[in-house]
C-alpha positions as CSV (number, residue, x, y, z in Angstrom):
1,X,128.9,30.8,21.3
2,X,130.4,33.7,23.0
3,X,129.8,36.0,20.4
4,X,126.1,34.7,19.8
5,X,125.5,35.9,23.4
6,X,126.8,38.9,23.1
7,X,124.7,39.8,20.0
8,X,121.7,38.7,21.9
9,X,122.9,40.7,25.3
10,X,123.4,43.7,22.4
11,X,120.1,43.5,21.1
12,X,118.5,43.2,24.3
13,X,119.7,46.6,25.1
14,X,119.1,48.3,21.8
15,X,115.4,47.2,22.1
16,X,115.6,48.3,26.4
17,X,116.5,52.0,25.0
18,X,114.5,51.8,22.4
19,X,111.6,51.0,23.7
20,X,112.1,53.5,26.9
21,X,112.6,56.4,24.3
22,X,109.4,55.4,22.6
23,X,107.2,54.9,25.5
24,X,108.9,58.2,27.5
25,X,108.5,60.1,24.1
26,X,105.2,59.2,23.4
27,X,103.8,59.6,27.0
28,X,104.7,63.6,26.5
29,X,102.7,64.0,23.3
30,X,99.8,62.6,25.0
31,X,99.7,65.3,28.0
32,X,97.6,67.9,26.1
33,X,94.4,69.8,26.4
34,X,92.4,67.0,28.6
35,X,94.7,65.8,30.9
36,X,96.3,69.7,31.5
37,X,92.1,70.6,32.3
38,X,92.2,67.4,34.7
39,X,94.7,68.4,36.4
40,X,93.6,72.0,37.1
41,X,89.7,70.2,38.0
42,X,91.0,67.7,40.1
43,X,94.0,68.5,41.8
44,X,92.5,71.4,44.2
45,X,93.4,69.1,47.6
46,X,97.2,67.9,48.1
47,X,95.1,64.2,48.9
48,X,93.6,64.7,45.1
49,X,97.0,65.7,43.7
50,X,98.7,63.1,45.4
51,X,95.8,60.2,44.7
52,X,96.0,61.4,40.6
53,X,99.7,62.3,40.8
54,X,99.6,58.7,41.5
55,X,97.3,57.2,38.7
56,X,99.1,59.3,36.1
57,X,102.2,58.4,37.6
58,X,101.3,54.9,36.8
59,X,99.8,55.0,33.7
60,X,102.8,57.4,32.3
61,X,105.6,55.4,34.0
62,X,107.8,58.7,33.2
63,X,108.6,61.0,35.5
64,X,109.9,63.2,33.4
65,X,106.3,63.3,31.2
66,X,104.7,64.1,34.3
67,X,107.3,67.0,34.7
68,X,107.0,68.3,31.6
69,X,103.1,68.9,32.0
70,X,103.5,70.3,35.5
71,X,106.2,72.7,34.1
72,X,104.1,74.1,31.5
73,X,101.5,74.7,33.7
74,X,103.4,76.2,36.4
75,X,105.3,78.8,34.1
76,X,101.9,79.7,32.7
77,X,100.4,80.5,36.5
78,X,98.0,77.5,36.6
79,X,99.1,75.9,38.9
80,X,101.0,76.9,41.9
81,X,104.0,74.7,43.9
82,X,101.8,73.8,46.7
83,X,99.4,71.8,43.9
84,X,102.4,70.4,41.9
85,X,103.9,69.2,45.4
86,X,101.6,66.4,46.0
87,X,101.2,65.7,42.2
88,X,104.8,64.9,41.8
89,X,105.0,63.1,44.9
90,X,101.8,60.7,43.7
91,X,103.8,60.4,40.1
92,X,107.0,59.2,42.2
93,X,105.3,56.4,43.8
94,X,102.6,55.4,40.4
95,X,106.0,55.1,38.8
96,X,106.7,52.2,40.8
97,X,103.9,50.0,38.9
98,X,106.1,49.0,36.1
99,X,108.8,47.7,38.2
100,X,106.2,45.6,40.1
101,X,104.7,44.6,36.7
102,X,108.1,43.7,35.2
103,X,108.5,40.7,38.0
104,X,105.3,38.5,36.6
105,X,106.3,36.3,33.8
106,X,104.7,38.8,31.1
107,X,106.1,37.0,28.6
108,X,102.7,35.9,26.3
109,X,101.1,39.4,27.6
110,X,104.2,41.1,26.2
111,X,104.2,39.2,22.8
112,X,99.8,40.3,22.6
113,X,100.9,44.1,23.1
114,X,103.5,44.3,20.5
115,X,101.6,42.4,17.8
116,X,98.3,44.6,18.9
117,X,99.7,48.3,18.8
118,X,102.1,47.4,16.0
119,X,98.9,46.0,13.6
120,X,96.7,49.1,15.1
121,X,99.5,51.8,14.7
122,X,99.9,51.1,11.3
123,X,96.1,50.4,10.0
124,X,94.4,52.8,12.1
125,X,95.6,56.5,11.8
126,X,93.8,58.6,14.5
127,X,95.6,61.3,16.0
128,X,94.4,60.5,19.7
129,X,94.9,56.5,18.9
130,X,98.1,57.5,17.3
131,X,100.4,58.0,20.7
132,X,98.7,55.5,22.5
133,X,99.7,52.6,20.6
134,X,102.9,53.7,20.1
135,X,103.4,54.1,23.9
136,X,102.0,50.5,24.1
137,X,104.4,49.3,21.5
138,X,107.5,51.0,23.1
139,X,106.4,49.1,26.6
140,X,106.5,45.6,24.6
141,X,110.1,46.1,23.1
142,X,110.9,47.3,26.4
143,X,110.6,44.0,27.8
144,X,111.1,42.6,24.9
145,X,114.9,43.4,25.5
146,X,114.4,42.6,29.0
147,X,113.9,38.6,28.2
148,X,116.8,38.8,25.4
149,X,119.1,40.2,28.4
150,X,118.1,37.7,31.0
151,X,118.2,34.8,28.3
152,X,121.6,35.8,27.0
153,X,122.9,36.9,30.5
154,X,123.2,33.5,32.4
155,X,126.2,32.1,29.8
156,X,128.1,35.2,30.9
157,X,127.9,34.4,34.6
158,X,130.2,30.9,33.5
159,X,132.9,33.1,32.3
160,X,136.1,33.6,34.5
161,X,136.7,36.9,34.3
162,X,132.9,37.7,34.6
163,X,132.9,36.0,37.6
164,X,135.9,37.6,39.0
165,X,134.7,41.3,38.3
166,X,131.2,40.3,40.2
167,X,132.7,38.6,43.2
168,X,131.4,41.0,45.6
169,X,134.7,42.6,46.6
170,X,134.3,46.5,48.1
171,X,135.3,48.0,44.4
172,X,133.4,45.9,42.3
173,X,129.8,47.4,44.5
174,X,131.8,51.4,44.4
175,X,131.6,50.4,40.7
176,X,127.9,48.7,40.0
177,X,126.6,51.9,41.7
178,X,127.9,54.5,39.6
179,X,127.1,51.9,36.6
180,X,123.6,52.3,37.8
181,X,124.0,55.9,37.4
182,X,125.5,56.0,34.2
183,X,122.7,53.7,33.0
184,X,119.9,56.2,34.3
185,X,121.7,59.0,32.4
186,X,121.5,57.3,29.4
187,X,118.3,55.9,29.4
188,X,116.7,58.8,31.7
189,X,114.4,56.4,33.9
190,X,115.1,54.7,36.9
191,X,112.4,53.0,36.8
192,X,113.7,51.1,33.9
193,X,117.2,50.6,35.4
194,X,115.5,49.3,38.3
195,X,114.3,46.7,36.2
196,X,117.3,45.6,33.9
197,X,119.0,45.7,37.8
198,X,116.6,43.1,38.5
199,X,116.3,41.2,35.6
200,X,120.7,41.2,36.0
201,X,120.0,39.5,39.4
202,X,117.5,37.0,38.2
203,X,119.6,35.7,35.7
204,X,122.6,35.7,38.5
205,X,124.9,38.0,37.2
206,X,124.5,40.7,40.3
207,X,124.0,39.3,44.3
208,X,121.1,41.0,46.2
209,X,124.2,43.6,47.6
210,X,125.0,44.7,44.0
211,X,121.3,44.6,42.4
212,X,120.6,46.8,45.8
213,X,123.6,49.4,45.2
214,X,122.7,49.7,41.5
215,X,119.0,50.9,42.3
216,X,120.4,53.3,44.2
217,X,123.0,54.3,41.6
218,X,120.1,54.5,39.1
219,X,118.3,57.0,41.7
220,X,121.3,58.9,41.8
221,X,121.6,58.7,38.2
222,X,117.9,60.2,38.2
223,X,118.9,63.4,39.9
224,X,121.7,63.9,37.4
225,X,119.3,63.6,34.7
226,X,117.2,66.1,36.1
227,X,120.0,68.7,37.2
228,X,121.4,68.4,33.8
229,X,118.0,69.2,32.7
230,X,117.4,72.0,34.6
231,X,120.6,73.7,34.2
232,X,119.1,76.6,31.9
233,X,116.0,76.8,34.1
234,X,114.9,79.9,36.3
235,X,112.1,81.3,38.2
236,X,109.2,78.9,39.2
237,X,109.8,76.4,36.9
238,X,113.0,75.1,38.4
239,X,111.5,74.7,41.4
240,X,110.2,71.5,40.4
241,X,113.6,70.4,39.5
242,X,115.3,71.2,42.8
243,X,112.3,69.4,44.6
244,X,112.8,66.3,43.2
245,X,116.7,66.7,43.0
246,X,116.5,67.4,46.5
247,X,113.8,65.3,48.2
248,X,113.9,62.4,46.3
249,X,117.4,61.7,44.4
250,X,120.2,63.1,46.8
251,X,119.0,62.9,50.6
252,X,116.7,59.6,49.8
253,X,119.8,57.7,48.1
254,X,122.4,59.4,50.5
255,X,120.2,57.7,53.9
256,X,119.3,54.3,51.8
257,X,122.9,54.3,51.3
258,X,124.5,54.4,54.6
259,X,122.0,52.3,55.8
260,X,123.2,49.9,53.5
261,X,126.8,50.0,55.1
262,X,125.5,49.7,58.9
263,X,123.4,47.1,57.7
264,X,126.4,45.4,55.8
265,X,129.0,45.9,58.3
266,X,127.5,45.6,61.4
267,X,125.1,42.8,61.0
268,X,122.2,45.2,62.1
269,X,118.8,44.5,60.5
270,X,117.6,47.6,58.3
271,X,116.4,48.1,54.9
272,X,117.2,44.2,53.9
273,X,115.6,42.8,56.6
274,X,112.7,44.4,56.1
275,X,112.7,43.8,52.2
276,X,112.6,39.9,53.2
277,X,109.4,40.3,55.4
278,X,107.6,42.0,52.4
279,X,108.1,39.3,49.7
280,X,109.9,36.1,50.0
281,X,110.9,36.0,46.2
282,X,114.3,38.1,45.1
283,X,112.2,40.2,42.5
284,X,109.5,41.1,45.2
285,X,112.1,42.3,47.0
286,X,113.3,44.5,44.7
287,X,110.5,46.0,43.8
288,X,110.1,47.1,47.3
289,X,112.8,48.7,47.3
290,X,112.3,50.5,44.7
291,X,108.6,51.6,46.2
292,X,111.3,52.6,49.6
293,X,112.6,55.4,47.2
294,X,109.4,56.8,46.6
295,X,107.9,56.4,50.0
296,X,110.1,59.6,51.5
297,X,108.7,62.3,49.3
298,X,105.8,62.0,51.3
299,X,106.6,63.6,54.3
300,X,106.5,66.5,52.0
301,X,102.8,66.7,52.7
302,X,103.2,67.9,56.1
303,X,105.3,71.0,54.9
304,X,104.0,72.4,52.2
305,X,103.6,76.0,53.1
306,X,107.7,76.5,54.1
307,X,108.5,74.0,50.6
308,X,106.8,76.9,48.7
309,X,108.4,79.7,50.3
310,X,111.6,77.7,50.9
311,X,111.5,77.7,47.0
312,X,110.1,80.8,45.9
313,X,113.0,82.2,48.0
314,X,115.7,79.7,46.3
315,X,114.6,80.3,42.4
316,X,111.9,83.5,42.7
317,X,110.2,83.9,39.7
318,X,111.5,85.7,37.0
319,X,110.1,89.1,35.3
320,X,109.9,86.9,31.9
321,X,108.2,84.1,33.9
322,X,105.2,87.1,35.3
323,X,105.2,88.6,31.9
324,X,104.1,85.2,30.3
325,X,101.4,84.6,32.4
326,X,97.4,84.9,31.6
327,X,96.0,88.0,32.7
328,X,92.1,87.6,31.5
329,X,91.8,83.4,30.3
330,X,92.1,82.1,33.7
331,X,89.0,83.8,35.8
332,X,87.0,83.5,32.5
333,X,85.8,79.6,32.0
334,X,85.0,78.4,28.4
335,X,81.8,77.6,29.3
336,X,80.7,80.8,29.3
337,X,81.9,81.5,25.5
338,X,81.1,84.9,25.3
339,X,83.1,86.3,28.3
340,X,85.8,83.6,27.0
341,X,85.9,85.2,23.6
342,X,86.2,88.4,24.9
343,X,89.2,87.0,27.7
344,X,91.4,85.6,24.5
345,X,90.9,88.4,22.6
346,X,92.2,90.7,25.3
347,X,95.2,88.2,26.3
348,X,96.0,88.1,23.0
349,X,96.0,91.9,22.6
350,X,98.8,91.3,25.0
351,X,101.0,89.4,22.5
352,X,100.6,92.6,20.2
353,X,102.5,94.4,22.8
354,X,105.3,92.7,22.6
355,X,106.2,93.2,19.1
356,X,106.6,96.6,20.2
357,X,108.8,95.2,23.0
358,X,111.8,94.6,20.5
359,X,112.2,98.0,19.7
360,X,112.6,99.3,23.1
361,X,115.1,97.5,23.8
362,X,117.0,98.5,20.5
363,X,116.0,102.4,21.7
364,X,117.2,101.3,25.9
365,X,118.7,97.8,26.5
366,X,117.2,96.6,29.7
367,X,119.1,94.6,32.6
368,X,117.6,90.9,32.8
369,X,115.4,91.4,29.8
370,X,117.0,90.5,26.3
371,X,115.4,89.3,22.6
372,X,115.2,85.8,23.7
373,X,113.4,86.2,27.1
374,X,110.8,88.3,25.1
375,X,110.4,85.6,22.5
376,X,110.5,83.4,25.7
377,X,107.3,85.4,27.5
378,X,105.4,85.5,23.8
379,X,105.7,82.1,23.4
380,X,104.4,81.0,26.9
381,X,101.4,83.1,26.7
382,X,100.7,82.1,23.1
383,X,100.5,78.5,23.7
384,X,98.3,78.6,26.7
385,X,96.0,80.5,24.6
386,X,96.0,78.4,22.0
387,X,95.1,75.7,24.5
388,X,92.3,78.0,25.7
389,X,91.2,78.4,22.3
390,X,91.2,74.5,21.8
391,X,89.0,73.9,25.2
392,X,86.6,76.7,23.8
393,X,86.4,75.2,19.9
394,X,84.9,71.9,22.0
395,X,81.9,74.6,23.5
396,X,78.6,75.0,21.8
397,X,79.0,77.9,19.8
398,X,76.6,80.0,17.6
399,X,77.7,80.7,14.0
400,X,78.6,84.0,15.7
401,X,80.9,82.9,17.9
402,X,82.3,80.4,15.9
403,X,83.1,82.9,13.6
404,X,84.7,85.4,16.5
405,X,86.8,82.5,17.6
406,X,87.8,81.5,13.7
407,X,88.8,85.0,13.6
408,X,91.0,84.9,17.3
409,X,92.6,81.4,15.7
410,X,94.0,83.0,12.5
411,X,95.3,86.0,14.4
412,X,97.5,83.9,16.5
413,X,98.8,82.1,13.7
414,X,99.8,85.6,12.4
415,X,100.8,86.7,15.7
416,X,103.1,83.9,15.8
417,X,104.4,84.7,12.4
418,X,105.1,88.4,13.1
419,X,107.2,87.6,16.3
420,X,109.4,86.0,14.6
421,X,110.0,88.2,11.7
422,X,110.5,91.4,14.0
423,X,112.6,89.2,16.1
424,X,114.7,89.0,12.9
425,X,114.7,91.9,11.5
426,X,115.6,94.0,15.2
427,X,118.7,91.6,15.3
428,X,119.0,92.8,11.7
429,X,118.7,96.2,12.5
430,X,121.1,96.3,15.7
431,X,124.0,95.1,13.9
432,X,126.2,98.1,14.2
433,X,126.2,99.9,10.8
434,X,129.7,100.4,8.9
435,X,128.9,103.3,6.6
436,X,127.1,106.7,6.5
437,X,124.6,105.6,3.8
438,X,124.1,102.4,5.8
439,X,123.4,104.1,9.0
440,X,120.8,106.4,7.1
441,X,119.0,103.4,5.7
442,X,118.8,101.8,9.5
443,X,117.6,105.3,11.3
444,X,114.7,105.7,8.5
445,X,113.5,101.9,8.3
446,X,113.6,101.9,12.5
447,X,111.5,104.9,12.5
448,X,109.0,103.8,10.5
449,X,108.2,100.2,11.7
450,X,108.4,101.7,15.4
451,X,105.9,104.4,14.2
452,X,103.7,101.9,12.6
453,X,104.0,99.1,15.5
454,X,103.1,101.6,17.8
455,X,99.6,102.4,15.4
456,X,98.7,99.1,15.2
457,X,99.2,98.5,19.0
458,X,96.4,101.5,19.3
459,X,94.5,100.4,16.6
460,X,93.8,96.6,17.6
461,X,93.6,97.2,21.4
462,X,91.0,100.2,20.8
463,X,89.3,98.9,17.5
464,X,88.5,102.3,17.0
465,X,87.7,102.4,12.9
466,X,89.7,106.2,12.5
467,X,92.9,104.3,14.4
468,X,92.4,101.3,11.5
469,X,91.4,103.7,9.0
470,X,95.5,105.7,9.9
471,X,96.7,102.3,10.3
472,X,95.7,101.2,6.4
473,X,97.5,104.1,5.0
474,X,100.3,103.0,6.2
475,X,100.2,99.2,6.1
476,X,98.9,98.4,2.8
477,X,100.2,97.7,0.3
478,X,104.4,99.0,1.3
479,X,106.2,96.8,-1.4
480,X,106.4,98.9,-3.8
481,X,107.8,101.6,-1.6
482,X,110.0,99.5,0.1
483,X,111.1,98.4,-3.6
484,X,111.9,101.8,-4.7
485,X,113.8,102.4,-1.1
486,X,115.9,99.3,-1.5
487,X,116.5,100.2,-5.6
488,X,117.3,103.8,-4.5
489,X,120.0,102.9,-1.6
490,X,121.9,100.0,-3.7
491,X,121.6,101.9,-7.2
492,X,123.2,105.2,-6.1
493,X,126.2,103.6,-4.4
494,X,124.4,105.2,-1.0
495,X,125.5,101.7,0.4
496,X,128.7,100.1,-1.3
497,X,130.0,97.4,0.8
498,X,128.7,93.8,-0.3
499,X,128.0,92.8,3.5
500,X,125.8,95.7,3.8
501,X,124.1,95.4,0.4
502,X,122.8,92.0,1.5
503,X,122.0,93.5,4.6
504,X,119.8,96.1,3.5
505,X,118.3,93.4,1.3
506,X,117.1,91.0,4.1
507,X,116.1,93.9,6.1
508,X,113.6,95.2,3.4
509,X,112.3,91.8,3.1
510,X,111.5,91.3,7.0
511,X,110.1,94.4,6.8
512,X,107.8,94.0,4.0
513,X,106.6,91.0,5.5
514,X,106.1,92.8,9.0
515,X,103.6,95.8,7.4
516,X,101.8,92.0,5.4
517,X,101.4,90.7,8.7
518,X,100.1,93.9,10.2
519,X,97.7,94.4,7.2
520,X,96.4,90.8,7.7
521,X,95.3,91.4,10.9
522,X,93.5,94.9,10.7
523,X,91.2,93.0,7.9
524,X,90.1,90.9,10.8
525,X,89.0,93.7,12.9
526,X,87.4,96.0,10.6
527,X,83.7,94.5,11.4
528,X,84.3,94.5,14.6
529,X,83.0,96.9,17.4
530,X,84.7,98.1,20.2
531,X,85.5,95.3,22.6
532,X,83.8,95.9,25.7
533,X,84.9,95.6,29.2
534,X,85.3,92.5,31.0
535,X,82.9,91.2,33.5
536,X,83.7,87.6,34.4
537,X,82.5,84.9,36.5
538,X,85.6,84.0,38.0
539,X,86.7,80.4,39.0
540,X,88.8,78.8,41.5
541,X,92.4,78.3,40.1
542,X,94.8,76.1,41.9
């Protein structure tokens, strides 16, 4: 009997994770092009951020989803602090819905969603439908587990040694807090703690005091999560994560806490008292409480302007942070497709630059600035013009501009390829060379592809056809040379060490793909004019 409950109590957590890694995972696939733009359209007022910060909040029931769509957006310059404020304030308290949802008896409602999304997910294949249904489904085994645990929790409560551990002594609630924020850690939601708290107290297992101290655990736990998270982070982006840390994990839990004790110890009425007034069922309760967590992070409203600089002077933005942001996309609005065709073009003449980037810092290493924060900044900026480019594919565009944009799309694609090749082959080519010959082969091969970056840099930013015209004669077809380099340097023992022979070998091959890539894109521009200056309508950002 014992060990059929504990199967059950087992299962019911392996479908509680489950199903909050599914939903949680799912959630962050969903926060793409349309919800980014309603976020920039909407958001303008801290009211409006804090009213959709709220509906998203509900409908995502991950905080960490809404984070990861504010953080994008904030390293890319959309969106400043004093916007993402309110809007993770409103997620904090939409978050809230599932725990009010989870005390109705959604048993029937539960079984409809999982049979619904399971028969759609796998019969219907549409890439919007697609995360949707498997968010849906995630929610379901979430509280799916959720009954196995209260079902299979009440035997437990008979056993002796079960009842000793949770007889409410001083260590046992020390201990079913800092369970709470183990629990959190592990399953990265409070929210969902929240609820297996309560569904633990239902079933009798936990008193009010402990269900109480394990929400806040789990809060705790929340802010662990998030540091842990955030560890790596600089600049503008971390900002977020101190916010939250701050205002909502450590001093909201830290108050709630000690209020707790006085209201424990000294008979005084606090936080319970009030808890009783707001719902006269356990559950209700609870899920008040849990609303008391989010209700601080309010006050955050009335401070706005010192939060920003407060944080800006905490975590300032970083150089690689500016250098990833839009210069041209963001006063240019798709609607007007011409002056947007011409602002991606130009950002993405900005990518080009970087390539070039690499090399410097071979030639003079740079404090604060290294390979990877480069491959940082390029990939920022490329992925908010991709999204650009994927709001302006939805405009109505003449065959012309179609064909303009078709041409912008498979230059990124080859953007994106060439970064990471040169990326390669400069950490191939700063490897400190052993021999004479060796050193020789580096020198020449580092000349060259500096010489030829630095053409094509001139040649795709000017369009000029004498620039493309230089830059064929040296990009085209460079296999063969390269081949007869490569045969030249192995064959005549210039290079003898076995190390360096494969060296020499990858190098040659990163290159030959580099003066490819190159080659790829002058094709694109050769029947195309001179792109003209920029004269844009410029919009509000937030």
């Amino acid at each position: 009997m014992l060990t059929t409950t504990f199967a059950g109590m087992l299962a019911g957590f392996g479908l509680f994770f489950v199903g909050v890694w599914t939903l949680t995972d799912n959630l962050k696939r969903m926060s793409g092009r349309r919800l980014r733009q309603a976020v920039l359209t909407y958001t303008r007022h801290p009211l409006q951020g804090l009213f959709w910060g709220t509906v998203v909040g509900a409908m995502a029931q991950s905080l960490s989803a809404v984070v990861f769509i504010l953080v994008g957006m904030i390293s890319a310059g959309l969106l400043s602090m004093r916007v993402a404020i309110p809007i993770l304030a409103g997620a904090n308290i939409g978050s809230s819905m599932l725990v009010f949802l989870s005390t109705i008896n959604l048993d029937l409602t539960v079984l409809l969603v999982l049979g619904i999304s399971g028969i759609i997910m796998t019969l219907i294949d549409r890439e919007w439908l697609r995360p949707i249904m498997h968010g849906l489904f995630g929610l379901g085994l979430l509280f799916l587990g959720i009954g196995f645990i209260q079902t299979n929790a009440a035997p437990l409560i008979q056993q002796p040694w079960i009842e000793g551990f949770f007889g409410g002594s001083g260590g046992s609630y020390v201990t079913i807090f800092f369970l709470g924020t183990l629990l959190c850690v592990i399953a990265q939601s409070v929210g969902a703690v929240t609820i297996l708290a309560i569904s633990l107290g239902q079933a009798g297992v936990l008193n009010t005091d402990m269900t109480i101290l394990a929400i806040y655990g789990a809060n705790l736990g929340s802010g662990v999560v998030t540091f842990m998270l955030s560890v790596n982070l600089r600049g503008s982006i971390r900002q977020i994560a101190l916010f939250q840390i701050v205002s909502t994990n450590v001093l909201v839990t830290a108050v709630l806490v000690v209020l707790w004790i006085i209201e424990v110890m000294f008979a005084v009425p606090l936080v319970k008292a009030s808890l009783t007034v707001l719902s006269g069922t356990f559950e209700g309760q609870m899920a008040f409480l849990y609303l008391y967590l989010c209700l601080p992070i309010l006050g955050s409203l009335f401070c706005l302007t010192w939060l920003e600089r407060t944080l800006a002077r905490i975590s300032p933005p970083t150089q690689t942070e500016k250098d990833a942001q839009p210069n041209f996309i963001i006063h240019a609005p798709v609607s007007d497709v011409d002056a947007a065709l011409q602002a991606a073009q130009h950002d993405q003449n900005r990518l080009m630059t970087y390539l070039g980037k690499y090399f410097d810092l071979l030639e003079v290493p740079q404090e604060g600035i290294s390979n990877a924060s480069v491959s940082e900044s390029f990939t920022t900026l490329s992925t908010e013009i991709d999204y650009y480019l994927d709001d302006l594919g939805h405009e109505a565009l003449s065959p012309r501009q179609f064909d303009q944009l078709n041409k912008i799309v498979y230059r990124q694609r080859v953007l994106r390829s060439l970064a990471t090749t040169v990326a390669d082959c400069t950490r191939l080519l700063s490897i400190e060379p052993g021999s004479a010959g060796m050193a020789r082969f580096v020198k020449l091969l580092r000349t060259s592809l500096e010489t030829t970056l630095l053409t094509a840099e001139s040649a795709y930013i000017g369009t000029h056809s004498r620039d493309l015209e230089r830059l064929a004669n040296m990009v085209g077809d460079r296999s063969d040379v390269l081949s007869k380099l490569r045969y030249a340097y192995l064959t005549k023992h210039v290079v003898e060490n076995r190390q360096e022979r494969m060296r020499l070998v990858q190098m040659t091959v990163t290159a030959e793909r580099i003066f490819w890539g190159l080659d790829m894109l002058r094709k694109t521009f050769q029947s195309t004019g001179k792109v003209p200056e920029l004269e844009f309508r410029s919009v509000q950002l937030a």
